[in-house]
VMD Tcl script that draws the C-alpha trace (Angstrom):
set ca {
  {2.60 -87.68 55.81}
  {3.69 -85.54 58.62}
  {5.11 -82.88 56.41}
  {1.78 -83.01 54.63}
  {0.18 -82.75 58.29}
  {2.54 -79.80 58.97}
  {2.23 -77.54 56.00}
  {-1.90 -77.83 56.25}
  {-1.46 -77.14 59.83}
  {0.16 -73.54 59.35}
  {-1.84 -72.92 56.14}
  {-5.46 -73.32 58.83}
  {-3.82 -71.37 61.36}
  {-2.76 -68.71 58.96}
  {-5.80 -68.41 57.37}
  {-7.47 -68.41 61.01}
  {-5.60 -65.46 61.55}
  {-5.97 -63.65 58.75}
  {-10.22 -64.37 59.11}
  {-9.92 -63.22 62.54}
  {-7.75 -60.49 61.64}
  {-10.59 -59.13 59.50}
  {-13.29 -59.36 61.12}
  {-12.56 -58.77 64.65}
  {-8.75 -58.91 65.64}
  {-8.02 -55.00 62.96}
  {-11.34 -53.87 65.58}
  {-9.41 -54.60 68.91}
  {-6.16 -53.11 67.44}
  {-7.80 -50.00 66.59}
  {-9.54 -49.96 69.79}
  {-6.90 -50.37 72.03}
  {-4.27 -47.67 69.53}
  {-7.00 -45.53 69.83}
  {-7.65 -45.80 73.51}
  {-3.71 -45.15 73.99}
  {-3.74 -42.01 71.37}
  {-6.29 -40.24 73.38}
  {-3.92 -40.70 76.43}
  {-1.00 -38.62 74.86}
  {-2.93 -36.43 72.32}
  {-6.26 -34.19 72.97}
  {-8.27 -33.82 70.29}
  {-8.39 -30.52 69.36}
  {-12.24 -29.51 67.53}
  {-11.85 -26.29 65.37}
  {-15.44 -24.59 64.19}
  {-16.85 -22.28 62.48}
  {-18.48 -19.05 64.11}
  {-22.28 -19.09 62.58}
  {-21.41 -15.81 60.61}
  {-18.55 -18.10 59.01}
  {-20.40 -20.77 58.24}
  {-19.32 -21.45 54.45}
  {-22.06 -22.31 51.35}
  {-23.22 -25.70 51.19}
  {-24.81 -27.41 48.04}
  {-26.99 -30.59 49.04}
  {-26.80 -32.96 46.26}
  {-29.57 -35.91 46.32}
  {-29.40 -38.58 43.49}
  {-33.01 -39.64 42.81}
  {-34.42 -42.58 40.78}
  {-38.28 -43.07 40.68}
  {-38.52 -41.90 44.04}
  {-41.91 -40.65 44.18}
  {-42.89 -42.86 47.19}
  {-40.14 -40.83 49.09}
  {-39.10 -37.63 47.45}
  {-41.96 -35.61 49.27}
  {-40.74 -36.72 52.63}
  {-37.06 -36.30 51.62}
  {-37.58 -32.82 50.70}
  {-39.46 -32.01 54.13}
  {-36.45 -33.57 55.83}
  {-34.19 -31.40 54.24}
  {-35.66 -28.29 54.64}
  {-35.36 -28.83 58.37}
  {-31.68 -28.95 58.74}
  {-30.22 -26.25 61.16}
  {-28.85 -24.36 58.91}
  {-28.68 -20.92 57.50}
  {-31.27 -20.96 54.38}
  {-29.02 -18.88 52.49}
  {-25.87 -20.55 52.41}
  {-27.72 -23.69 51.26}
  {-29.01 -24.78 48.25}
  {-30.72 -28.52 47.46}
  {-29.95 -29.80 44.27}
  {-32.51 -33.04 43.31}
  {-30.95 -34.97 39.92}
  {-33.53 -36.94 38.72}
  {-31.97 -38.24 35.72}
  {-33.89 -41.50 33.89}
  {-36.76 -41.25 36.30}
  {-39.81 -42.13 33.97}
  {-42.31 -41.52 37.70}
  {-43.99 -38.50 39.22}
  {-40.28 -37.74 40.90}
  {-39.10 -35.11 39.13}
  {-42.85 -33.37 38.75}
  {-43.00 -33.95 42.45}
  {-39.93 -31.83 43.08}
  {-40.14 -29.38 40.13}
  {-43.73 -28.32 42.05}
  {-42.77 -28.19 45.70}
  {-43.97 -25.50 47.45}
  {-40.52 -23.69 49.37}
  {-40.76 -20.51 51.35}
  {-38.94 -17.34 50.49}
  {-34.82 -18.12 51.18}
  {-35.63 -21.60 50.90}
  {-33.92 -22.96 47.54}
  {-34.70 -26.26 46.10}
  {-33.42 -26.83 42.44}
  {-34.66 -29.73 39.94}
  {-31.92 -31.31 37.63}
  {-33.44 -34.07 34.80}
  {-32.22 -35.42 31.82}
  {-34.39 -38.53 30.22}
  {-31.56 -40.21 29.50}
  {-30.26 -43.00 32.96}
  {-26.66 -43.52 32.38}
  {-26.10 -44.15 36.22}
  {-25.23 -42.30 39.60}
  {-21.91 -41.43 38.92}
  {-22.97 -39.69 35.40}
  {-25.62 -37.68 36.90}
  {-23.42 -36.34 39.72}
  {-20.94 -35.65 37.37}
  {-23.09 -33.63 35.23}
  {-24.04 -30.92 37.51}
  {-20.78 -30.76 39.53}
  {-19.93 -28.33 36.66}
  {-22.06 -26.18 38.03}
  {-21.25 -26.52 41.45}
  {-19.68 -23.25 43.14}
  {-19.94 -23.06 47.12}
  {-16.58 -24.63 48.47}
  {-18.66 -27.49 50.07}
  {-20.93 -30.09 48.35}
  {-22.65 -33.12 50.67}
  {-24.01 -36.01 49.01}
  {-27.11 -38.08 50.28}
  {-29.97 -40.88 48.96}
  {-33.52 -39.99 47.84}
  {-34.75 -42.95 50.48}
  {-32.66 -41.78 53.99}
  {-33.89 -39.59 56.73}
  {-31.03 -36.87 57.60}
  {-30.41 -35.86 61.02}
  {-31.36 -31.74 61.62}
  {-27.87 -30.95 62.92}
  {-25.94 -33.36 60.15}
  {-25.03 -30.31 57.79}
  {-23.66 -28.37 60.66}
  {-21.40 -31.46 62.15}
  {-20.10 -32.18 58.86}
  {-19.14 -28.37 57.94}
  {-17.61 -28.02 61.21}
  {-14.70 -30.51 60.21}
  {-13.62 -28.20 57.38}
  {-12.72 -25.74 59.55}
  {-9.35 -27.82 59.47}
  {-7.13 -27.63 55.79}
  {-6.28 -31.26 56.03}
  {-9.87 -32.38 55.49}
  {-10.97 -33.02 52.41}
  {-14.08 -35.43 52.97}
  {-16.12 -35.92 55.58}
  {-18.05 -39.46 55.67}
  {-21.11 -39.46 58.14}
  {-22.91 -42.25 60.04}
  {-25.46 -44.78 57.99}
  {-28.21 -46.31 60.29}
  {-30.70 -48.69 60.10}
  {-34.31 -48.65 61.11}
  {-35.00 -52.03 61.81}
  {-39.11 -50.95 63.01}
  {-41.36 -53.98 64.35}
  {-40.46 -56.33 61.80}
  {-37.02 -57.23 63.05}
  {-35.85 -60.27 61.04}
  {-32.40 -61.69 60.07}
  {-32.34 -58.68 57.06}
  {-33.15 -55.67 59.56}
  {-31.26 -57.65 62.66}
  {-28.39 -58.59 60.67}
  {-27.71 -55.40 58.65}
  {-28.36 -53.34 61.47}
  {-25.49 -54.80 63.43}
  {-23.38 -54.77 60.95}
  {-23.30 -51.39 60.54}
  {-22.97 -50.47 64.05}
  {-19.49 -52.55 64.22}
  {-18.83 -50.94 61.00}
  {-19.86 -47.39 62.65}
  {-17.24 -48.17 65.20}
  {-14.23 -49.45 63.09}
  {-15.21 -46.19 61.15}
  {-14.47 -43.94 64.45}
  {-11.64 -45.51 65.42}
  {-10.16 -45.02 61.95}
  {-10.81 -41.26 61.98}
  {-9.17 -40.90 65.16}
  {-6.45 -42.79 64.26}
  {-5.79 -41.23 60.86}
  {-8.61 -41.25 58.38}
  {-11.65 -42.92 57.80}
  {-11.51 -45.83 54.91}
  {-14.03 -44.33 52.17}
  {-17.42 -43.35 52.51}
  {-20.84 -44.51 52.34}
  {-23.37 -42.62 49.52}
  {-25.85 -42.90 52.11}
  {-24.21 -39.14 53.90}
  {-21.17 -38.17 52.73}
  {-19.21 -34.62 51.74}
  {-16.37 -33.37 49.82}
  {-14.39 -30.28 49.37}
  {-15.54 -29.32 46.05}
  {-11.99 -28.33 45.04}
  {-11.16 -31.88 45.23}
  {-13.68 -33.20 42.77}
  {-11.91 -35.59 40.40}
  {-13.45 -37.37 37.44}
  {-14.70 -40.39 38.57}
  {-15.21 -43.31 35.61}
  {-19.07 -43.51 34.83}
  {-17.97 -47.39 34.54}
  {-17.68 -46.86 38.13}
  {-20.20 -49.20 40.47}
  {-18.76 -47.50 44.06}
  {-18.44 -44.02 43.03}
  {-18.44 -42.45 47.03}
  {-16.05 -44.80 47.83}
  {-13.39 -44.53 44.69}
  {-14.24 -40.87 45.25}
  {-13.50 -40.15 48.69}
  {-10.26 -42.39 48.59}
  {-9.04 -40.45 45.87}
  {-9.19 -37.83 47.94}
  {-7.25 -39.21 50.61}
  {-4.83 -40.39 48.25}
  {-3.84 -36.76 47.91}
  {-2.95 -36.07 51.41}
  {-6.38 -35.07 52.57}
  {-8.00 -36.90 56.25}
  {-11.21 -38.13 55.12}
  {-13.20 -37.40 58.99}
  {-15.99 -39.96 60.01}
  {-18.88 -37.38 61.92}
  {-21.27 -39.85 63.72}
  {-23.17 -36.84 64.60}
  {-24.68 -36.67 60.90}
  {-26.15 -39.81 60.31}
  {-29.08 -40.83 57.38}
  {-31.76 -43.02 58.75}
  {-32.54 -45.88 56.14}
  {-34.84 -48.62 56.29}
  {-33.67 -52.14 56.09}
  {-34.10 -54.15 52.90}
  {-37.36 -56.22 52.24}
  {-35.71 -59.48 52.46}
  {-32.64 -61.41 52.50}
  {-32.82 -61.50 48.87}
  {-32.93 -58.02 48.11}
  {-30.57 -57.24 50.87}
  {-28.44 -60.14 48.56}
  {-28.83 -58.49 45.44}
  {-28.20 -55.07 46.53}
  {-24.54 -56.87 48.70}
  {-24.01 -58.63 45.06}
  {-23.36 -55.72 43.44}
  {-21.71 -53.78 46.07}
  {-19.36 -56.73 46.27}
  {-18.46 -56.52 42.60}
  {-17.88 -52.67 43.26}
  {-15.63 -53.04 45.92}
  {-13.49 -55.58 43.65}
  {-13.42 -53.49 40.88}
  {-12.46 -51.07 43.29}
  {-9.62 -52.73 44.88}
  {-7.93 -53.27 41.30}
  {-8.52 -49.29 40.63}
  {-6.97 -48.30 43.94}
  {-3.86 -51.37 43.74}
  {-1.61 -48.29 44.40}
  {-2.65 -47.64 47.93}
  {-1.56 -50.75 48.80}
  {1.53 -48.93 49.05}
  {2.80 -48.75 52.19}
  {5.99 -46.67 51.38}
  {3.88 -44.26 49.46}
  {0.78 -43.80 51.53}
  {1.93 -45.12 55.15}
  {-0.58 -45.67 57.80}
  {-3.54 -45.39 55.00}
  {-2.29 -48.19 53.13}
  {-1.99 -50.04 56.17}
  {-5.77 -49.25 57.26}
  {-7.16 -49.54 53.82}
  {-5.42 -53.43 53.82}
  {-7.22 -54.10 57.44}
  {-10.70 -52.55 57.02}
  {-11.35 -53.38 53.33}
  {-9.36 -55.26 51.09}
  {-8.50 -58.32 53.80}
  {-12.79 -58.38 53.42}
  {-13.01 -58.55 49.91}
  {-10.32 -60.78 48.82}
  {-8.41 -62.89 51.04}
  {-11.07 -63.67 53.86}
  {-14.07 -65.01 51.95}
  {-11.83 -66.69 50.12}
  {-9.89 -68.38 53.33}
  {-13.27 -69.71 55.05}
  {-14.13 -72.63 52.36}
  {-10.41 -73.55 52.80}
  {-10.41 -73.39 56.66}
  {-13.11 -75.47 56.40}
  {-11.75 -78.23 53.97}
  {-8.07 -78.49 55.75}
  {-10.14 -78.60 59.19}
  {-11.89 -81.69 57.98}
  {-8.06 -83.44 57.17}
  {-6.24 -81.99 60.21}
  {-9.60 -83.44 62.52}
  {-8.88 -86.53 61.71}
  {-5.62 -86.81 61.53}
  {-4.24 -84.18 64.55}
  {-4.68 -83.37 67.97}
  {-8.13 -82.87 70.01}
  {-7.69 -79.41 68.84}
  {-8.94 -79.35 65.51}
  {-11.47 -81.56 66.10}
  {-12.88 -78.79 68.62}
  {-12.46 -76.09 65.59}
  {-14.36 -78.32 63.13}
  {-17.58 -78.89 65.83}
  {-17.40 -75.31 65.97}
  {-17.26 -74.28 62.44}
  {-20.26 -76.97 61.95}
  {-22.36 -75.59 64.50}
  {-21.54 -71.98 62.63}
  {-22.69 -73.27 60.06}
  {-25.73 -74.74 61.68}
  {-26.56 -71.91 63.14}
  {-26.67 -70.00 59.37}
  {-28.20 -72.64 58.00}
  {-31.28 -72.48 60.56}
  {-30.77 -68.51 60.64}
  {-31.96 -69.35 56.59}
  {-34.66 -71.59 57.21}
  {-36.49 -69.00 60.46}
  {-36.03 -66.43 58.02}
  {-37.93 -67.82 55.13}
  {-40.54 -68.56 57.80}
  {-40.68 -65.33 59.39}
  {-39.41 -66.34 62.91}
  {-37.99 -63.86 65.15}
  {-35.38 -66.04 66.28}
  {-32.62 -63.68 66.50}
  {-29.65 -65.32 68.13}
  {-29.38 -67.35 64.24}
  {-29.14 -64.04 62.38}
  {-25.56 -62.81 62.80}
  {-24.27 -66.36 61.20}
  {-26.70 -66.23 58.67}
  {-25.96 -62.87 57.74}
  {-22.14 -63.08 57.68}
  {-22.11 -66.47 55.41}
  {-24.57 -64.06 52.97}
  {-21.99 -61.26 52.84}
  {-19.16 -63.74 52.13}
  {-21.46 -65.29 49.24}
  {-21.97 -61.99 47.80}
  {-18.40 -61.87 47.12}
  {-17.84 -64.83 45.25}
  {-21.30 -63.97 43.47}
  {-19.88 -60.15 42.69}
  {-16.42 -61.56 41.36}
  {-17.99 -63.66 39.26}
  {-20.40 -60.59 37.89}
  {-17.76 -58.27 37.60}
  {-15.27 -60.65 35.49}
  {-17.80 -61.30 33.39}
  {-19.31 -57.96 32.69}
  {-22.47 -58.62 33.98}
  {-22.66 -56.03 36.68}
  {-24.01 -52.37 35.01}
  {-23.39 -49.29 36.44}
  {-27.25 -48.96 36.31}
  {-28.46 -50.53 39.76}
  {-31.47 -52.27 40.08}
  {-33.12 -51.21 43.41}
  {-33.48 -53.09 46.31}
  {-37.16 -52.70 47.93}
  {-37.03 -51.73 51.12}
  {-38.99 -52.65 54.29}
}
mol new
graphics top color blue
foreach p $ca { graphics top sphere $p radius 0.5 }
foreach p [lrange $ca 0 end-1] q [lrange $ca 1 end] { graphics top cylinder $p $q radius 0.2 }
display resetview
């Protein structure tokens, strides 16, 4: 009995740190490395002089857009940023609404260039990218969505990292309006990202950030790769790639795209569903950077920040849960402190549930409702991915 009592003892604790470890303890260690980094090492910020300033092709990915694709070509025809070393290319591949129409007959000023790329055929993101990289020629292509606001100095605080031959992506900031509305979707996404905006930073300073988000994100266009169309997080695989050959993939939170929350918790589900089977699927694709005498300090960050999230963690909290129960009743005071806790957590989601499905702004229940719905995903995305259920042909999320 006590052996029994022992082993379950260090398998909780373990798997206490390990949760911890991924969702707050790999934040505090970055913090405080960081904090100690910019002690012994300035950061030096190389530029380009405007007259420098290299050719930039703005890539935007656009599905039935025609609610936003007016509003997204206004917003990029602001950016502050020489009209002729920047072209806006709008793929509009499988869109059966008014979106490519919409962008075929935009009305652009003289230097202003603003291209339309359609195909009837939808074979996915990652197909339509691929299609007209081909064509691609300035050294610098940055990636966006049809439904995100872009910052007016983004293009410039991205371009500016090039300047330095060790770059070879540059991931910038997503955000989230969360507007009046302001319930455990908007509330909970919205701080999610800002951690993840954070442990983002603190990985660029330290060595390089973990992937990208499709939201805002640029490459060198040298180091385009194939990408699998098979492939459900193409900016992600993409970017790491790129790292994987001995480029610094640089978080800018200076270039950020604005993007609404989702409608609901279930369309916020769906859309986490699928990214969840994504970042599986991408996990097994990129098994090789979890090697540490190959890829040093990235293997070690891409471990922390991502694959501790998507495997072992969600996987650890039904198990914490289940050994509490045993060690509570048979242990010290101790565990029956953990297992009030993790029931109140659990309360606390539970309720975060019901106030959402009622509309009530109670917002102190939406951080524990939204963190046991990102850990659900992942069990829901394994089991779309294993069996094949998961297309490379996204069904939107509506937005609020």
């Amino acid at each position: 009995m006590q052996m029994i009592f022992s082993s379950l003892a260090m398998l909780f604790w373990g798997l206490i740190f390990i949760v911890f470890y991924a969702y707050l303890g790999y934040g505090i260690f970055l913090f405080l490395v960081v904090k100690a980094k910019r002690l012994f090492q300035k950061t030096r910020r190389l530029n380009f002089s405007d007259a420098d300033l290299p050719e930039v092709i703005f890539i935007v990915a656009a599905y039935n857009e025609e609610e936003y694709i007016v509003e997204k070509i206004k917003n990029c025809l602001q950016f502050d940023y020489p009209p002729d070393k920047i072209e806006f290319w709008f793929v509009t591949d499988g869109s059966t609404d008014k979106t490519p129409q919409l962008v075929e007959l935009f009305p652009t000023l003289p230097g202003q260039s603003v291209k339309l790329f359609h195909r009837p055929e939808r074979k996915g993101k990652i197909a339509a990218v691929e299609r007209v990289m081909a064509f691609v020629k300035p050294p610098i292509t940055i990636f966006t969505d049809a439904n995100t606001d872009v910052n007016p100095q983004a293009i410039r605080n991205i371009v500016r990292h090039y300047a330095d031959p060790k770059v070879g992506a540059v991931a910038g900031e997503k955000r989230i309006s969360i507007g009046e509305k302001g319930d455990a979707t908007g509330a909970g996404e919205g701080i999610y990202w800002k951690y993840e905006s954070l442990l983002k930073k603190w990985d660029s300073e330290l060595y390089s950030a973990i992937g990208a988000a499709g939201e805002l994100f640029s490459i060198r266009t040298e180091q385009y790769r194939h990408v699998p169309q098979d492939t459900l997080i193409e900016d992600f695989v993409m970017t790491m790639c790129i790292a994987m050959r001995g480029f610094k993939i640089v978080y800018e939170p200076d270039a950020y795209a604005l993007e609404s929350s989702s409608a609901s918790i279930k369309e916020e589900l769906k859309r986490k569903i699928r990214i969840a089977a994504g970042a599986l699927q991408a996990t097994w694709r990129l098994r090789g950077l979890l090697n540490p005498f190959k890829y040093g300090i990235l293997s070690f960050q891409y471990f922390s920040h991502r694959v501790l999230r998507w495997t072992i963690a969600p996987l650890a909290l039904p198990i914490i849960f289940a050994v509490n129960i045993y060690l509570s009743c048979n242990g010290p005071a101790i565990y029956q402190v953990f297992m009030i806790c993790q029931i109140c957590f659990y309360i606390f989601a539970t309720l975060g549930y019901i106030f959402e499905r009622k509309q009530l702004k109670i917002k102190a229940f939406f951080i524990p409702y939204y963190f046991c719905v990102m850990n659900y995903a992942m069990y829901r995305g394994f089991f779309r991915l294993v069996g094949g259920h998961q297309s490379v042909i996204w069904e939107k999320s509506k937005r609020a």
